[in-house]
C-alpha positions, 0 to 999 in steps of 0.5 A, spaced: 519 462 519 516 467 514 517 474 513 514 480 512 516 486 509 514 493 506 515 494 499 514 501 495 509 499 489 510 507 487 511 514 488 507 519 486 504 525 487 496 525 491 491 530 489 487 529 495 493 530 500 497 535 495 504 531 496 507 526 494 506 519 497 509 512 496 505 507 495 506 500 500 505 492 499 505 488 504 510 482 502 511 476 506 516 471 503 517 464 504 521 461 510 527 457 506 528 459 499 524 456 495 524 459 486 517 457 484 514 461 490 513 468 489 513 473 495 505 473 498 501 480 497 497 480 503 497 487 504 497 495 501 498 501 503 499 508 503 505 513 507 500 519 508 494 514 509 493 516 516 493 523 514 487 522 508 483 518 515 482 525 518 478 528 512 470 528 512 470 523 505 473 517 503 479 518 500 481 511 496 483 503 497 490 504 499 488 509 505 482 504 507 477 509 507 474 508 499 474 501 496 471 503 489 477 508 487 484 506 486 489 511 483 493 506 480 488 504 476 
């Protein structure tokens, strides 16, 4: 059975919350050991999300709420 895992990308700080935050994907890995498998990203996220959700404006991607702006990038 696959596993699921939440990884940290990165820390930093977020001008729109004014703390800092980690940034998450989800990574699901293979059943057995496999080497010519990397882990699948299936998921990303941020650990104040919920937080950026309650403001009245989209926030960014790793929120949920603002697909065009990704802080990352």
């Amino acid at each position: 059975m696959a596993t699921l895992m939440w990884e940290p990308v990165r820390e930093q700080y977020c001008d729109r919350v004014g703390k800092q935050v980690a940034l998450e994907a989800e990574l699901v890995f293979p059943a057995e050991f496999m080497p010519d498998q990397p882990p699948r990203v299936t998921a990303h996220r941020c650990s104040l999300g919920m937080v950026c959700n309650l403001f009245d404006k989209p926030t960014c991607c790793w929120a949920g709420t603002n697909p065009g702006y990704d802080p990352l990038a």
